[in-house]
Biotite code that builds the C-alpha atoms (Angstrom):
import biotite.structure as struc

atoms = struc.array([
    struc.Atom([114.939, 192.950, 63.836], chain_id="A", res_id=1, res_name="UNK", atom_name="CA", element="C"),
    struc.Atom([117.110, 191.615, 66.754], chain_id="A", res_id=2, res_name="UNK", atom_name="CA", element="C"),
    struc.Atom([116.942, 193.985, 69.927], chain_id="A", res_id=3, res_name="UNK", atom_name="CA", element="C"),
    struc.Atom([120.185, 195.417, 71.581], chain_id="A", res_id=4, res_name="UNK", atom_name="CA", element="C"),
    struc.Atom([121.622, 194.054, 74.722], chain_id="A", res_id=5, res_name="UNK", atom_name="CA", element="C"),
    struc.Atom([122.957, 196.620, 77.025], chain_id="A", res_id=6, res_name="UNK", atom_name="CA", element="C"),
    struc.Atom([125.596, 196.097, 79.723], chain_id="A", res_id=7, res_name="UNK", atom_name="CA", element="C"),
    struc.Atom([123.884, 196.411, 83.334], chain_id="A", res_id=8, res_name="UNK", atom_name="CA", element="C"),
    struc.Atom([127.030, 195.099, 84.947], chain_id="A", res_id=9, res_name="UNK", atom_name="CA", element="C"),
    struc.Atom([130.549, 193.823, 84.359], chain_id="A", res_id=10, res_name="UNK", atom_name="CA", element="C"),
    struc.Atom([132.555, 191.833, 87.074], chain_id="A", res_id=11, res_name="UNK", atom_name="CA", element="C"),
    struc.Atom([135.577, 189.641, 87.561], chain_id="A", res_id=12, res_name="UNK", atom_name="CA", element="C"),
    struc.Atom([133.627, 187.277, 89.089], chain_id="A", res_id=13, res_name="UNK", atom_name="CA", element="C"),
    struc.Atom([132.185, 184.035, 87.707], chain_id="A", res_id=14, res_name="UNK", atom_name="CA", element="C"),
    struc.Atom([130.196, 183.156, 90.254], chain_id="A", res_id=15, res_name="UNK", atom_name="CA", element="C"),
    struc.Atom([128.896, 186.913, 90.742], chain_id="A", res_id=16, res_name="UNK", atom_name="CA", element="C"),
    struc.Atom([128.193, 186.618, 87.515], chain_id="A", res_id=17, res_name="UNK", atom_name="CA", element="C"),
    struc.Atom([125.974, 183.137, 87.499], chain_id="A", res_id=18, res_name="UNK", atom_name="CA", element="C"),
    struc.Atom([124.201, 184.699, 90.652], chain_id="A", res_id=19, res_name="UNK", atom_name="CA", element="C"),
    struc.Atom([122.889, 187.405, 89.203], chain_id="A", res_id=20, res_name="UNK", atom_name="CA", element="C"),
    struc.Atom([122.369, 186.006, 85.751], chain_id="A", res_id=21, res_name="UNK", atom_name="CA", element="C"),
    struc.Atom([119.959, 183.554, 87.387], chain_id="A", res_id=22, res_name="UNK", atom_name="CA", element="C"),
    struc.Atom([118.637, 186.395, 89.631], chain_id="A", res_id=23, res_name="UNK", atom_name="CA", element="C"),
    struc.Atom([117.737, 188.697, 86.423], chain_id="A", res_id=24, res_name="UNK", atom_name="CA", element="C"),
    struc.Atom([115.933, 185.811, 85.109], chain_id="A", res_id=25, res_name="UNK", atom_name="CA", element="C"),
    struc.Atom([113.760, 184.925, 87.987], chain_id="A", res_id=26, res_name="UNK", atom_name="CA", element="C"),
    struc.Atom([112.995, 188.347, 88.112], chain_id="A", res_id=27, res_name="UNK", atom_name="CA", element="C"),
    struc.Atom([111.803, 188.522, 84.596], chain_id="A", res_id=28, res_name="UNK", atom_name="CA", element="C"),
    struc.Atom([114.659, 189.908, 82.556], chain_id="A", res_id=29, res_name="UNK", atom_name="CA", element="C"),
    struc.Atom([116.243, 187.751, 80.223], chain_id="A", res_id=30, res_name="UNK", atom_name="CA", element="C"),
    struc.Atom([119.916, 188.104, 80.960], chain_id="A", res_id=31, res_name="UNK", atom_name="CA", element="C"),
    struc.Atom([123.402, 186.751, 79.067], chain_id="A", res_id=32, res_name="UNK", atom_name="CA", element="C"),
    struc.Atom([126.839, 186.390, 80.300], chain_id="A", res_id=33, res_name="UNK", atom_name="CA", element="C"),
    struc.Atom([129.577, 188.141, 78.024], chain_id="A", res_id=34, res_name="UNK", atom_name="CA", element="C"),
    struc.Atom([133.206, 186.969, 78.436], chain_id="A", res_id=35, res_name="UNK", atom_name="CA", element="C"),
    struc.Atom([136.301, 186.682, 76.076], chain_id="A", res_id=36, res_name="UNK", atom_name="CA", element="C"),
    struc.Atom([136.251, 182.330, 75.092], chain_id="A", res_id=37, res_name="UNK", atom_name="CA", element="C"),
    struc.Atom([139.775, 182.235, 75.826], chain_id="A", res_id=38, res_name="UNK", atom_name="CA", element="C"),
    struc.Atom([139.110, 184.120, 79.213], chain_id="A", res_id=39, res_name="UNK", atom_name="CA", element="C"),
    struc.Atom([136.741, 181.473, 80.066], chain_id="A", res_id=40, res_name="UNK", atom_name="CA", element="C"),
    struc.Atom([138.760, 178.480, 78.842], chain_id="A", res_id=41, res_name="UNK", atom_name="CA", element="C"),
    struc.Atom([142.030, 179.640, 80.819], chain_id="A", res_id=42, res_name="UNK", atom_name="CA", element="C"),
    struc.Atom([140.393, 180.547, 84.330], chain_id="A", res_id=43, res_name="UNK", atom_name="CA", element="C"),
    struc.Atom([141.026, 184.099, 83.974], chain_id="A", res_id=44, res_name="UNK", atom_name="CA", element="C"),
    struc.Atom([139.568, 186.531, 85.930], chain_id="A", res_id=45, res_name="UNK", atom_name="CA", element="C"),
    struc.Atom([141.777, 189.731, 85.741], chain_id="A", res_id=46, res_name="UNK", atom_name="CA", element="C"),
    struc.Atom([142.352, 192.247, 83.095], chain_id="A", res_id=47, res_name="UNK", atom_name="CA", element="C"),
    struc.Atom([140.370, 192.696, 80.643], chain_id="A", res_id=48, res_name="UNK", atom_name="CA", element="C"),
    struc.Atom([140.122, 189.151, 79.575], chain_id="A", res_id=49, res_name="UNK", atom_name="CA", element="C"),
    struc.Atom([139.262, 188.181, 82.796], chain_id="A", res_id=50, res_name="UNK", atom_name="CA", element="C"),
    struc.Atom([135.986, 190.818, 82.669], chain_id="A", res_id=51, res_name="UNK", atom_name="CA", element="C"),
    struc.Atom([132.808, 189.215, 82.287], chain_id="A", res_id=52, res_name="UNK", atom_name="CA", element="C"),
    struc.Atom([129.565, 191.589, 81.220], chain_id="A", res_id=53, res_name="UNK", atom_name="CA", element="C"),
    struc.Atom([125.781, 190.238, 82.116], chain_id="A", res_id=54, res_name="UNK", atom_name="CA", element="C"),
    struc.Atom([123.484, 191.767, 79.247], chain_id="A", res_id=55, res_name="UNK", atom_name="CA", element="C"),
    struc.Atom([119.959, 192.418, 79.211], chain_id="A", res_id=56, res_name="UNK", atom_name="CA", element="C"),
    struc.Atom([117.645, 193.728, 76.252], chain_id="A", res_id=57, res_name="UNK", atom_name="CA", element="C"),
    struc.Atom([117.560, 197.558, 75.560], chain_id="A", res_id=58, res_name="UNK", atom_name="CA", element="C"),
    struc.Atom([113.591, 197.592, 76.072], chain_id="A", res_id=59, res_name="UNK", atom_name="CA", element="C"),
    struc.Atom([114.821, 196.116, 79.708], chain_id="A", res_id=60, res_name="UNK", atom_name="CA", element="C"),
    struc.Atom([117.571, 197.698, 81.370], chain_id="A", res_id=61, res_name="UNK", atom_name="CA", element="C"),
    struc.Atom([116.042, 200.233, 83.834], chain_id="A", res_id=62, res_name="UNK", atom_name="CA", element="C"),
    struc.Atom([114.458, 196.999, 84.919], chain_id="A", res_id=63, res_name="UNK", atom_name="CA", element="C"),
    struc.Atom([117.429, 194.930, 84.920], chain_id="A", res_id=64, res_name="UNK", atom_name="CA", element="C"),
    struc.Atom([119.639, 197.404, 86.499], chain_id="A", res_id=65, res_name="UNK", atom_name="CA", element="C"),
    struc.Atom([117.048, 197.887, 89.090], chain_id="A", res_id=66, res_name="UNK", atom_name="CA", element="C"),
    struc.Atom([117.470, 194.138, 90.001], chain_id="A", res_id=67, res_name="UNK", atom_name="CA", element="C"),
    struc.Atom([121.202, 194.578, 90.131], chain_id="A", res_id=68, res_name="UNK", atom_name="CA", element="C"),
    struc.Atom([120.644, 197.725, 92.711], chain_id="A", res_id=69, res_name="UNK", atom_name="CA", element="C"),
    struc.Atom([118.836, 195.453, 94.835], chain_id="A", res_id=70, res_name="UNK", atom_name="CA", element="C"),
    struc.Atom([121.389, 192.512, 94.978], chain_id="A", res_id=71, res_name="UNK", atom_name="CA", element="C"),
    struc.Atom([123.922, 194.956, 95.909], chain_id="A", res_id=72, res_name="UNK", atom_name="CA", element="C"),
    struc.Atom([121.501, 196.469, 98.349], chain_id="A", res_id=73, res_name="UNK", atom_name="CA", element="C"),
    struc.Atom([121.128, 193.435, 99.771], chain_id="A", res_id=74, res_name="UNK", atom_name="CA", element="C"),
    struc.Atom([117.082, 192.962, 99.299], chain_id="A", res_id=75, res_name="UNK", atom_name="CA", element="C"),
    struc.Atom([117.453, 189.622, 98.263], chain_id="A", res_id=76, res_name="UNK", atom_name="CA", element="C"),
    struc.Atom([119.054, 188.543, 101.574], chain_id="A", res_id=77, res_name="UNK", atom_name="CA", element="C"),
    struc.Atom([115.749, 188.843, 103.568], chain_id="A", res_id=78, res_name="UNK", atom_name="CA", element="C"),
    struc.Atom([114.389, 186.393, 101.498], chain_id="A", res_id=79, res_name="UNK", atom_name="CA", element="C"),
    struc.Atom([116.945, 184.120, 101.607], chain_id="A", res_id=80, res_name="UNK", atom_name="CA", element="C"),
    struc.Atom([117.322, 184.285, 105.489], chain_id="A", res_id=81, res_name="UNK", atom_name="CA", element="C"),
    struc.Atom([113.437, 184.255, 106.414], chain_id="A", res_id=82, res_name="UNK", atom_name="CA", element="C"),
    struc.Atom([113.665, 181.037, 105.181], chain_id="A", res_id=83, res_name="UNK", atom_name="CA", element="C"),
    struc.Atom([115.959, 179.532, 108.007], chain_id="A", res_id=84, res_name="UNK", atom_name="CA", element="C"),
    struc.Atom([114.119, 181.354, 110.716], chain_id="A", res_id=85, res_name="UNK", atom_name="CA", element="C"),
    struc.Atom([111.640, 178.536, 111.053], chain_id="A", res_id=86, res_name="UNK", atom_name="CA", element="C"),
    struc.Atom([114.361, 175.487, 110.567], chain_id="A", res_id=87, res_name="UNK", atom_name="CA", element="C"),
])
């Protein structure tokens, strides 16, 4: 039997959305982007066509939403940064 996704986040924001998709996955949580096709086709990103959900499995959502946290916390921007330090 297929597993249920759960919503960990919904945003207006595409790229938001991409970000954290990709994020989720590097992180070990398969992740899937939710959005109305005619939403997508047409550029919207207000109302409730414009909302797009990132999923994760059931059996993963305290772990997924705990990866969310952290973006939001910023804990991912250390990482990110250290990197220049050096340059």
């Amino acid at each position: 039997m297929d597993e249920r996704w759960v919503v960990v986040l919904t945003t207006y924001n595409q790229a938001q959305a991409d970000i954290l998709r990709g994020l989720l996955e590097a992180q070990g949580v398969p992740a899937r982007l939710l959005q109305e096709p005619a939403a997508r086709a047409l550029g919207l990103q207000v109302g409730p066509l414009g909302e797009i959900q990132i999923v994760v499995p059931e059996s993963r959502a305290a772990a997924g939403q705990a990866v969310v946290s952290a973006f939001f916390r910023g804990d991912f921007e250390d990482e990110a940064s250290g990197s220049e330090e050096g340059a």
